[in-house]
C-alpha positions as a Markdown table, in Angstrom:
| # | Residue | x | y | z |
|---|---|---|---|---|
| 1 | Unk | 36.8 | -52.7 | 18.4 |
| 2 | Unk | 34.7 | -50.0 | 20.1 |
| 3 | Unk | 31.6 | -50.9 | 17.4 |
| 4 | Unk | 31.4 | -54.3 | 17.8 |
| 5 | Unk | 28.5 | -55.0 | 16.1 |
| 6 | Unk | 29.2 | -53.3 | 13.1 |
| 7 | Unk | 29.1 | -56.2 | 10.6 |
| 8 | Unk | 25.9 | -57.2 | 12.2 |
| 9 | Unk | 24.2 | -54.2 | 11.8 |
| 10 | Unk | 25.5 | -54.2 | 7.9 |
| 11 | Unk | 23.9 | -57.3 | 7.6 |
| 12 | Unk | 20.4 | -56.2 | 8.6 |
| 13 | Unk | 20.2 | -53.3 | 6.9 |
| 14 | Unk | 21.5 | -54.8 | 3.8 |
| 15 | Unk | 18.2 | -57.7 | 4.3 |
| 16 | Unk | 15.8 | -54.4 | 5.0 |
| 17 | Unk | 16.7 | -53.1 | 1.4 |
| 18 | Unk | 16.2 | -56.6 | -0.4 |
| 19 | Unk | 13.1 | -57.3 | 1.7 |
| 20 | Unk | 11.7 | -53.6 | 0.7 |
| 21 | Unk | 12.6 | -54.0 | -3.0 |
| 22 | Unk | 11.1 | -57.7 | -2.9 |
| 23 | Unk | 7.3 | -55.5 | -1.4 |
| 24 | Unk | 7.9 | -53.0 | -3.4 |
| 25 | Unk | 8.6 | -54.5 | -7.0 |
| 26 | Unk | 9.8 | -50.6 | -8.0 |
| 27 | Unk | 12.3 | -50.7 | -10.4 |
| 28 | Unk | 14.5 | -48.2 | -8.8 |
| 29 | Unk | 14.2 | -49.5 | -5.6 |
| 30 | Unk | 15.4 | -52.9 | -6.6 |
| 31 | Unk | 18.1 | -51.8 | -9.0 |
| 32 | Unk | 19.4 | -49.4 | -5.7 |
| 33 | Unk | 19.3 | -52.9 | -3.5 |
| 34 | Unk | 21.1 | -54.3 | -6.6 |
| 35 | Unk | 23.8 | -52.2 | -6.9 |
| 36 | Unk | 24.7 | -52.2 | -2.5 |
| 37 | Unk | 24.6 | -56.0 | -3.1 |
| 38 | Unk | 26.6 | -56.1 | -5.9 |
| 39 | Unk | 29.3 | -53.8 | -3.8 |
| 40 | Unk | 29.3 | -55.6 | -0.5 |
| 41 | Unk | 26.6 | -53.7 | 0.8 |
| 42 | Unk | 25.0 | -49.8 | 1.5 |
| 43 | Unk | 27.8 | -49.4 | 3.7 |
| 44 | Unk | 30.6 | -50.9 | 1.5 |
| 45 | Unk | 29.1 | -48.2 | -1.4 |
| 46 | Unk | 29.3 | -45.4 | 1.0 |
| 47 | Unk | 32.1 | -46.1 | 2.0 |
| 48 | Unk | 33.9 | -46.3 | -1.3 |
| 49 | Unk | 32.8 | -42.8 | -2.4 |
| 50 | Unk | 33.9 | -41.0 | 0.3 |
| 51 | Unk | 37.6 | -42.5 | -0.3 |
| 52 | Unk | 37.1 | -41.8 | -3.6 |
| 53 | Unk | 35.9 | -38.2 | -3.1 |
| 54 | Unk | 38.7 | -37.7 | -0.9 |
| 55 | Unk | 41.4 | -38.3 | -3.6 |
| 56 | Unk | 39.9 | -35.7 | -5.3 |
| 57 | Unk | 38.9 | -33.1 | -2.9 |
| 58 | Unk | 40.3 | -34.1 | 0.8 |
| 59 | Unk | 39.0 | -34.9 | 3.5 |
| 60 | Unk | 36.9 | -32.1 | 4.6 |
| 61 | Unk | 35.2 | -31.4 | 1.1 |
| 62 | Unk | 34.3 | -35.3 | 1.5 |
| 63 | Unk | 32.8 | -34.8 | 5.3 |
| 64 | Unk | 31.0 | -31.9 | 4.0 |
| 65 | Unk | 29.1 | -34.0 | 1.4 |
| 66 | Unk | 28.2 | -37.2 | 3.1 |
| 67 | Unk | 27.8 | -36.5 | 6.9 |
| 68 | Unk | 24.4 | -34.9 | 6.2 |
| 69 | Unk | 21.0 | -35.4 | 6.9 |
| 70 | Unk | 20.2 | -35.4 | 2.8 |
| 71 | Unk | 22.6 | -38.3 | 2.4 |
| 72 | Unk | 20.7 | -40.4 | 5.0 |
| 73 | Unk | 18.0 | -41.0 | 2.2 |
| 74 | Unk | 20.7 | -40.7 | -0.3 |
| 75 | Unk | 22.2 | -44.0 | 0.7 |
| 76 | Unk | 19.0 | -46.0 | 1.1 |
| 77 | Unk | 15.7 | -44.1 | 1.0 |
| 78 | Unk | 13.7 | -45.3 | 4.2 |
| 79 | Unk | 16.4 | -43.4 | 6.2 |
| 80 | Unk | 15.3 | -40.0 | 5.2 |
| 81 | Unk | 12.4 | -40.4 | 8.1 |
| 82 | Unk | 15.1 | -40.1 | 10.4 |
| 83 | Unk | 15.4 | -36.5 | 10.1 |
| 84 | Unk | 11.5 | -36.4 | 10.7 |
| 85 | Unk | 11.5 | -37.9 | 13.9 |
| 86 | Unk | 14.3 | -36.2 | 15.4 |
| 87 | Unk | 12.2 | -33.3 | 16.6 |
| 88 | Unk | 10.1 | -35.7 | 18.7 |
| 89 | Unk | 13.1 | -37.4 | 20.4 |
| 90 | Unk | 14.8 | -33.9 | 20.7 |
| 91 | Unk | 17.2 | -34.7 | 19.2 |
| 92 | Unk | 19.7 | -32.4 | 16.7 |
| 93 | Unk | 21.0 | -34.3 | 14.0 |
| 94 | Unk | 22.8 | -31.6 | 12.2 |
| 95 | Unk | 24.8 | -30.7 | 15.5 |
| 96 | Unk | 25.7 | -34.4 | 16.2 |
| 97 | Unk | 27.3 | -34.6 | 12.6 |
| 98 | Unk | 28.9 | -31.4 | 12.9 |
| 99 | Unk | 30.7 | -32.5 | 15.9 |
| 100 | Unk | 31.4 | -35.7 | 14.4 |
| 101 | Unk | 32.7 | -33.6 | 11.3 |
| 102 | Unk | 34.8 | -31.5 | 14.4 |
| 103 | Unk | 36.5 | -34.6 | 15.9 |
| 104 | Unk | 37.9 | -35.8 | 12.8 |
| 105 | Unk | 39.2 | -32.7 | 11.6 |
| 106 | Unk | 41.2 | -32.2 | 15.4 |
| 107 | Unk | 42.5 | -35.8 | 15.3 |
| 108 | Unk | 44.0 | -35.6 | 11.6 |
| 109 | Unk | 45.1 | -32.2 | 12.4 |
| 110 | Unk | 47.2 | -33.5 | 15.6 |
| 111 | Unk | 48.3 | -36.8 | 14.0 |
| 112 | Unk | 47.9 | -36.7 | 10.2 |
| 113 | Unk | 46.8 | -39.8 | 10.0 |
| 114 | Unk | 42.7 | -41.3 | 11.0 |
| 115 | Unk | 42.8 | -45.0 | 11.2 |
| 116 | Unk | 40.0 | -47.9 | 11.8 |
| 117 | Unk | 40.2 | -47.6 | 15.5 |
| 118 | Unk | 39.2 | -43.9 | 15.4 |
| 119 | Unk | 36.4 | -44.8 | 13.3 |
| 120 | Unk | 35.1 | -47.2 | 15.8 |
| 121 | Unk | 35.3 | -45.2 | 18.8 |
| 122 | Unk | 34.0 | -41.6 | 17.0 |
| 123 | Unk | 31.2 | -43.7 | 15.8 |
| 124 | Unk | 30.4 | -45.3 | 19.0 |
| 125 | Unk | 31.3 | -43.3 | 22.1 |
| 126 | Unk | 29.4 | -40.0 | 20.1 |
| 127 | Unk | 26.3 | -42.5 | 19.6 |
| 128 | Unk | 26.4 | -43.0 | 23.1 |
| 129 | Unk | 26.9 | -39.9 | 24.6 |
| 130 | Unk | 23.3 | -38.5 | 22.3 |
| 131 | Unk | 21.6 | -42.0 | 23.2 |
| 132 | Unk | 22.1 | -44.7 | 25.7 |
| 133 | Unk | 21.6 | -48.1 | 24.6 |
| 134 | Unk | 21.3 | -47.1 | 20.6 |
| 135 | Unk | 21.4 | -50.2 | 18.7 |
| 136 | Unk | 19.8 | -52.6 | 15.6 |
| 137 | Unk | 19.1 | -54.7 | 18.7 |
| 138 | Unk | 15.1 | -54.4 | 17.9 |
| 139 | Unk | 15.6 | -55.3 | 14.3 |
| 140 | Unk | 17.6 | -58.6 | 15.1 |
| 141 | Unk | 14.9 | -59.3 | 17.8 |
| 142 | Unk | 11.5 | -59.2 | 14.5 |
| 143 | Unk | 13.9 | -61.3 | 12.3 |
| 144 | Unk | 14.3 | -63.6 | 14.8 |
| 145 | Unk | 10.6 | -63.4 | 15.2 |
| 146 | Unk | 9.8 | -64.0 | 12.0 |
| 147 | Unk | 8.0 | -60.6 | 11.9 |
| 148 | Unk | 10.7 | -58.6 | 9.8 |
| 149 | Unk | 8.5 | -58.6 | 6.9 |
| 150 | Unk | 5.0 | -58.1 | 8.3 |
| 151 | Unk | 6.5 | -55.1 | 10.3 |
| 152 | Unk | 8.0 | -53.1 | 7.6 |
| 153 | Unk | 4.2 | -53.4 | 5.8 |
| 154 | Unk | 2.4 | -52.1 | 8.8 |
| 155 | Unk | 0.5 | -55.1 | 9.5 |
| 156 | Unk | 1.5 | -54.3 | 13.0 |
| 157 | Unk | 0.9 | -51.3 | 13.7 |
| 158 | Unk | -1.2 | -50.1 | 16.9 |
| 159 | Unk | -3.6 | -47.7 | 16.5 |
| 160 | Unk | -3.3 | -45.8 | 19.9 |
| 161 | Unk | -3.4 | -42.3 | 21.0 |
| 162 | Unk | -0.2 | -43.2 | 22.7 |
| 163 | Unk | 1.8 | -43.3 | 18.8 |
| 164 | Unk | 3.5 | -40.3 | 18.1 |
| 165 | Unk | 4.9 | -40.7 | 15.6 |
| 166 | Unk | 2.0 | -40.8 | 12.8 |
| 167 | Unk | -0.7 | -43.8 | 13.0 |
| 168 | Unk | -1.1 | -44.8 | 9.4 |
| 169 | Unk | 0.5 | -47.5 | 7.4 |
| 170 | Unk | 3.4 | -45.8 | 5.2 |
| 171 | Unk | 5.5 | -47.1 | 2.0 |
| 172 | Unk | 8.4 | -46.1 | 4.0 |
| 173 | Unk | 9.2 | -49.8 | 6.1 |
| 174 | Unk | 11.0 | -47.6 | 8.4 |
| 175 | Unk | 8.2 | -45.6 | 9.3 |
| 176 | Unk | 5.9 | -48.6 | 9.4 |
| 177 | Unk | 8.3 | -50.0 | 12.4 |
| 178 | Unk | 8.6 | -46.8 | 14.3 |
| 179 | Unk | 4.7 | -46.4 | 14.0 |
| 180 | Unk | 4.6 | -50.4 | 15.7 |
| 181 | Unk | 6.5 | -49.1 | 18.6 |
| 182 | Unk | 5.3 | -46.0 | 19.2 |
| 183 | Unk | 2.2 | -47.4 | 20.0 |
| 184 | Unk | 3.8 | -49.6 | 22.9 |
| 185 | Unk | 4.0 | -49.3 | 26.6 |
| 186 | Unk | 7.4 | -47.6 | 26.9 |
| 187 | Unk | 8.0 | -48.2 | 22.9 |
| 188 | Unk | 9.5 | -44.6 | 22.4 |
| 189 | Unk | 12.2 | -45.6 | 24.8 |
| 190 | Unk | 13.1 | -48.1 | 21.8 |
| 191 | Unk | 12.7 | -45.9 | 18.9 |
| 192 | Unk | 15.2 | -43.7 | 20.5 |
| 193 | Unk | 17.4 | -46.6 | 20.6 |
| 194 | Unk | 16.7 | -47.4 | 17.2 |
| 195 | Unk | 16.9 | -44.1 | 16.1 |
| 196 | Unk | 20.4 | -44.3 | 17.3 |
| 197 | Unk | 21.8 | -47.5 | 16.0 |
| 198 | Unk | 21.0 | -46.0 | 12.7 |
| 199 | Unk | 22.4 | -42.7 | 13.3 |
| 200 | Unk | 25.6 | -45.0 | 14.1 |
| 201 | Unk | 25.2 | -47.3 | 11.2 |
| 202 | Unk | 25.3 | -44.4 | 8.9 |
| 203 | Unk | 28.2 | -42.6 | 10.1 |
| 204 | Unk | 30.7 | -45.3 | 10.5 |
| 205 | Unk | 31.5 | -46.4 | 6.6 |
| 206 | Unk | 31.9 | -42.2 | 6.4 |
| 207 | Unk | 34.6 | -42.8 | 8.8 |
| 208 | Unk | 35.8 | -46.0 | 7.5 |
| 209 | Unk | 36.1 | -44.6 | 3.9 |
| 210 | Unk | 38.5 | -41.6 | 5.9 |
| 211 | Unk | 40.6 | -44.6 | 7.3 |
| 212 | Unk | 40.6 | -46.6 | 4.5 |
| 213 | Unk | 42.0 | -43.8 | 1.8 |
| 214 | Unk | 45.7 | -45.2 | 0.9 |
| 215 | Unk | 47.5 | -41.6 | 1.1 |
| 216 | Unk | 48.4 | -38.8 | 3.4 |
| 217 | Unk | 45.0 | -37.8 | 5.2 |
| 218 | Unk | 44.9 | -33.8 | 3.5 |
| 219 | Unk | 42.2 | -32.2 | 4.9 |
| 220 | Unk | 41.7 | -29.6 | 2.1 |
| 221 | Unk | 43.0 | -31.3 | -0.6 |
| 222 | Unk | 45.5 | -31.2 | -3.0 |
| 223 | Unk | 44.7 | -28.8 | -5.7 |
| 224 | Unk | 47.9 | -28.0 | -8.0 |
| 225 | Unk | 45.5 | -25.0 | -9.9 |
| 226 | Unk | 45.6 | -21.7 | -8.4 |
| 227 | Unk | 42.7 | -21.1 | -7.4 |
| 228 | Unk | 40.2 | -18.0 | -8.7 |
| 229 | Unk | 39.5 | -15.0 | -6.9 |
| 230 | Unk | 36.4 | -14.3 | -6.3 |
| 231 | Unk | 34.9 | -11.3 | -4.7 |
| 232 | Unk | 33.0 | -12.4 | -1.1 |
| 233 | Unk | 30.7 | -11.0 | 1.1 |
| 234 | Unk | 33.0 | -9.1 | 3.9 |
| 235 | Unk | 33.0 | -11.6 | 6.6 |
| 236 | Unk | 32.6 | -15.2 | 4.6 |
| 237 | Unk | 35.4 | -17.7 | 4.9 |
| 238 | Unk | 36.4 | -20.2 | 2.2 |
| 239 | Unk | 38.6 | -22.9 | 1.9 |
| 240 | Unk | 40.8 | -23.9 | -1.8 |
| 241 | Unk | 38.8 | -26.6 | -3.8 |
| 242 | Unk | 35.7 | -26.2 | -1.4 |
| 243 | Unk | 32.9 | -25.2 | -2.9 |
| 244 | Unk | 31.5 | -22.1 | -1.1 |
| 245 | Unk | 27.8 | -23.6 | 0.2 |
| 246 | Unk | 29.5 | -26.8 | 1.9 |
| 247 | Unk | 31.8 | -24.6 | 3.7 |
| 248 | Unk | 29.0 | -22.6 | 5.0 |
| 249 | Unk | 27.0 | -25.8 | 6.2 |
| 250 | Unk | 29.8 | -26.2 | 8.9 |
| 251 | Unk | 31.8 | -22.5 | 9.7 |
| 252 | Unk | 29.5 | -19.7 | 10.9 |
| 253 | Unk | 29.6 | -16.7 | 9.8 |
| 254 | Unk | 30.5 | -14.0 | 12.2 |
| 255 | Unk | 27.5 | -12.4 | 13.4 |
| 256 | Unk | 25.7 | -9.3 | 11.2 |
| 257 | Unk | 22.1 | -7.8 | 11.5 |
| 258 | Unk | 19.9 | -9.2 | 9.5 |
| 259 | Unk | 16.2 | -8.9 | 8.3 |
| 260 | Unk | 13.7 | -11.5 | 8.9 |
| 261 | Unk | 13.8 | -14.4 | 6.6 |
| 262 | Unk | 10.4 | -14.9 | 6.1 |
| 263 | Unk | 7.0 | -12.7 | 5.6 |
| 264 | Unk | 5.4 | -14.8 | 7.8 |
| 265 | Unk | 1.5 | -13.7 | 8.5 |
| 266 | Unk | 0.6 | -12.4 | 11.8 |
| 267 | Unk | -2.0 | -14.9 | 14.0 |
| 268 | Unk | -5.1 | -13.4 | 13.9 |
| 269 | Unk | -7.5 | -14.0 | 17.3 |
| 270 | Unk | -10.2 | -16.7 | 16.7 |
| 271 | Unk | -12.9 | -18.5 | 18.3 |
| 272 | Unk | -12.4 | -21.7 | 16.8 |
| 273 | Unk | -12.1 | -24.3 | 19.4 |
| 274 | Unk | -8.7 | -26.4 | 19.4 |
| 275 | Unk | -8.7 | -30.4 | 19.4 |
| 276 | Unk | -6.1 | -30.2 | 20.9 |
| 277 | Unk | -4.0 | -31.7 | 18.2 |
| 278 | Unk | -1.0 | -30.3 | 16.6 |
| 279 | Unk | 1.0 | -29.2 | 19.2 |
| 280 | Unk | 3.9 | -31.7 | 18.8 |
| 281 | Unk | 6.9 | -29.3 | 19.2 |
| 282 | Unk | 10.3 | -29.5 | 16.6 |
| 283 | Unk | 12.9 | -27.5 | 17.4 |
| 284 | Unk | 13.4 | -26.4 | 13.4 |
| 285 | Unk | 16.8 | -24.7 | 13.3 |
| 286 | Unk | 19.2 | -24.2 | 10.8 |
| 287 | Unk | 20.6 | -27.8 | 12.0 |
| 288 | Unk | 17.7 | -29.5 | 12.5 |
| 289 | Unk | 15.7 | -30.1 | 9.2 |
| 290 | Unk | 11.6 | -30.4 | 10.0 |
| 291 | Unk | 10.0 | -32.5 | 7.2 |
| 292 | Unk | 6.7 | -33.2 | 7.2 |
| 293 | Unk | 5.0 | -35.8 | 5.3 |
| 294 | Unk | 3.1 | -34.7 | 2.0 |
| 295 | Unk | -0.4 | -35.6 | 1.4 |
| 296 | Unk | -0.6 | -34.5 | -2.1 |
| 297 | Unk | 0.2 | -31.1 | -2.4 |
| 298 | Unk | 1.6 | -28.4 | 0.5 |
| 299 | Unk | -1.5 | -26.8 | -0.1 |
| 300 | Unk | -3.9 | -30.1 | 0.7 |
| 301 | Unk | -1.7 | -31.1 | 3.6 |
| 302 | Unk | -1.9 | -27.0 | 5.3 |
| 303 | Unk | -5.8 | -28.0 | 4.5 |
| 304 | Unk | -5.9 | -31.0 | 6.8 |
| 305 | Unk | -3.9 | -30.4 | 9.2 |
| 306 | Unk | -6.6 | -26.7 | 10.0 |
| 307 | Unk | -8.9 | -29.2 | 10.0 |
| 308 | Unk | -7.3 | -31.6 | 12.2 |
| 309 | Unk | -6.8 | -29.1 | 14.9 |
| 310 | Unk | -10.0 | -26.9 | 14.3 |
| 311 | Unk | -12.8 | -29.5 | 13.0 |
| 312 | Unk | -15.5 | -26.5 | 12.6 |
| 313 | Unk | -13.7 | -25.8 | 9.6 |
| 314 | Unk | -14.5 | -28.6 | 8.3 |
| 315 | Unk | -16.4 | -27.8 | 5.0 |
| 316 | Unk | -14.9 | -24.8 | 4.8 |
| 317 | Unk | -11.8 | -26.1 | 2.2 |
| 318 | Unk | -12.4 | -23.8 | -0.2 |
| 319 | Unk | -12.2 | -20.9 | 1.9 |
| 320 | Unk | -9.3 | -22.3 | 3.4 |
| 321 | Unk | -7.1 | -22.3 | -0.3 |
| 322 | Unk | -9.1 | -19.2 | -1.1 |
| 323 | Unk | -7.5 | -17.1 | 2.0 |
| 324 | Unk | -3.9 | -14.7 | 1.6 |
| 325 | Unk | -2.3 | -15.4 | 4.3 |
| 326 | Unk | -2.9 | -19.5 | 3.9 |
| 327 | Unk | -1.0 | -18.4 | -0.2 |
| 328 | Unk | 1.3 | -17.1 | 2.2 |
| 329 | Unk | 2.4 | -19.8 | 3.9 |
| 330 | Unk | 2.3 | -22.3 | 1.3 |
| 331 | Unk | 4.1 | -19.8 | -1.3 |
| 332 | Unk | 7.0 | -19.7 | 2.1 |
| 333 | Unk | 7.3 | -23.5 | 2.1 |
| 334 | Unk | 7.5 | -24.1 | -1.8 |
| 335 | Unk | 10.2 | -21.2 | -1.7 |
| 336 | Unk | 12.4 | -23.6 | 1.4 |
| 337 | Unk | 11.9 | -26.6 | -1.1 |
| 338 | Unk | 13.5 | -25.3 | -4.3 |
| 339 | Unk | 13.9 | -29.1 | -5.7 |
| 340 | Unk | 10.3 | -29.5 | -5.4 |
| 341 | Unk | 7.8 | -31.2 | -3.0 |
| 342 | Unk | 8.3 | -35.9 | -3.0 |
| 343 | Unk | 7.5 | -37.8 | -0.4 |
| 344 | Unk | 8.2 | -35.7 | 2.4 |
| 345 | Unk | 8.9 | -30.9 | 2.4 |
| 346 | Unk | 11.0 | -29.4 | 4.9 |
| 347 | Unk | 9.3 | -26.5 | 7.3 |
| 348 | Unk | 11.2 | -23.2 | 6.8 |
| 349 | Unk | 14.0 | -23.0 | 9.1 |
| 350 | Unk | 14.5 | -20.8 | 12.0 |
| 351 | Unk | 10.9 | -19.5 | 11.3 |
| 352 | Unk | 9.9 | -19.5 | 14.6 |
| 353 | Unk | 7.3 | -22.0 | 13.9 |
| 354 | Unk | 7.3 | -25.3 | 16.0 |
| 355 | Unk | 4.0 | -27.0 | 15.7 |
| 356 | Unk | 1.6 | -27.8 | 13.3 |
| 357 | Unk | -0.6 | -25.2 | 15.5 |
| 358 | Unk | 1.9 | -22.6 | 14.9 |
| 359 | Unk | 1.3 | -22.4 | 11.5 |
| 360 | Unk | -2.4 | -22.9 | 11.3 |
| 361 | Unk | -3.1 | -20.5 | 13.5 |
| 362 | Unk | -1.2 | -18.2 | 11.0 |
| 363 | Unk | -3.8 | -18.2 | 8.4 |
| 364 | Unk | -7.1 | -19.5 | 10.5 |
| 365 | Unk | -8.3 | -16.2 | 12.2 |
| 366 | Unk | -9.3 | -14.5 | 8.7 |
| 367 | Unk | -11.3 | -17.8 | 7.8 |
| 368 | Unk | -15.3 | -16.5 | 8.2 |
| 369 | Unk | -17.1 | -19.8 | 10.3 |
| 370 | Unk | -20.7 | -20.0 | 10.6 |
| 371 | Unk | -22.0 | -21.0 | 13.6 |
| 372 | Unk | -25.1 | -21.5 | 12.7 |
């Protein structure tokens, strides 16, 4: 088996979710741990409903729905940070499951058929290729320790200048861990590998649940109904018993001028001096989602992180939710987040904006600063 250490890394992240809803004492959180245990595991539950969705839809429709970033925190919550920290490691998460979504669909269209062994090697040769080394490896290594626990609550978390990937103590136990290695001589080396072993984790019961369906592997399903015509933009593809948006997530449309998505405010020329903070670059495309954590509203996290950057403003909140094009910018990212604002909003994609600096400096240059 290409993934050998599949059951292994099923069995950690299955003691993550008990550990976390044994912290957390949330009554979701330890009726979702629950409910994976009860089915064999997170992995075991995933893979069941993508059989399942197959029967119904194929195999395609099924791909479509589960090999996405939203299904990452979808399947156990803490995972959604992974998405976050992409930009950092540069990497492109939509475009790896896209081309993971791409070699399925070539092998069931040569063979008809997608068995275990495929599973194994899509899942580990296509980690591999993105990241070298990506494993659970570091997880194993803090159980063995006997500093599982005290590592998903933060307790060890180094405060250096060196973290990069935030340096305060989250409810996320994911975050908590990345933010402990971060701060360590060559410790983003390791997230990356981390990163990757859970990229891996997460893929392969998607695949499994393809090799596992007991039928002819249909790609677009089965549907008996003819199907509706509807009229289309000229140009936009569609597939029988798809429904249109998922088929867009992974064709592209041929190319047509378009306006600019976004009224985005012009920068305005300032003399506020930088901290030099805030330049940590994301790539933010359509296929790479840029969350950001929340820190109580958009509006009070745009706030801080102005401040953050340019500390003369400091004192100057008011002014700050009082400007036009700040409105702007917030009214921009509540419009990309139409299901509303939690734990975490995504930046508006293929904005242009990359840093944190990017968009302050959007609004900052119309904000009067005393320098008295």
């Amino acid at each position: 088996m290409f993934y050998k250490d599949y059951q292994a890394d099923c069995q950690i992240i299955n003691k993550l979710m008990v550990i976390n809803a044994g912290l957390s004492q949330n009554p979701e959180i330890i009726k979702q741990a629950g409910i994976s245990d009860e089915l064999g595991g997170a992995a075991q539950r995933l893979q069941q409903a993508v059989s399942d969705r197959i029967e119904k839809d194929g195999v395609l429709a099924a791909l479509l729905t589960y090999m996405s970033p939203v299904w990452l925190s979808k399947i156990w919550w803490p995972l959604g940070i992974l998405p976050l920290i992409a930009g950092p490691l540069g990497i492109d998460v939509g475009g790896f499951l896209n081309s993971i979504i791409e070699q399925v669909k070539s092998i069931i269209s040569s063979t008809g058929d997608f068995t275990q062994d495929d599973a194994s090697r899509i899942a580990d040769q296509s980690t591999s290729s993105l990241i070298k080394g990506a494993s659970l490896d570091y997880l194993r290594e803090l159980e063995k320790q006997g500093e599982l626990v005290n590592s998903m609550q933060g307790k060890n978390i180094v405060f250096t200048k060196e973290a990069q990937f935030g340096r305060r103590r989250s409810s996320n136990p994911l975050t908590n861990i990345i933010n402990q290695l971060s701060g360590r001589p060559g410790g983003v080396g390791t997230v990356k590998k981390l990163f990757g072993g859970l990229l891996r984790w997460f893929i392969m019961p998607i695949l499994l649940g393809i090799a596992a369906f007991e039928g002819p592997k249909v790609l677009f399903g089965d549907s008996t109904e003819p199907a509706k015509q509807e009229a289309k933009p000229e140009g936009e593809i569609s597939f029988p018993g798809i429904p249109q948006f998922l088929t867009n997530m992974s064709v592209p449309k041929p190319p047509a001028a378009q306006a600019p998505r976004y009224d985005l405010p012009q920068p305005t020329p300032h003399n506020l001096k930088s901290s030099g903070k805030g330049n940590q670059y994301h790539i933010n495309s359509s296929g790479t989602i840029w969350l950001m954590d929340n820190l109580g509203s958009v509006e009070n996290t745009l706030v801080k992180w102005a401040i953050n950057i340019y500390p003369e403003l400091t004192g100057h909140e008011q002014d700050i939710l009082n400007n036009a094009s700040f409105n702007k910018i917030a009214s921009i990212i509540y419009q990309v987040n139409p299901q509303g604002i939690s734990q975490f909003f995504k930046m508006p994609p293929d904005s242009g904006l990359h840093t944190m600096k990017d968009i302050v400096d959007r609004f900052v240059g119309t904000i009067k600063v005393s320098n008295e």
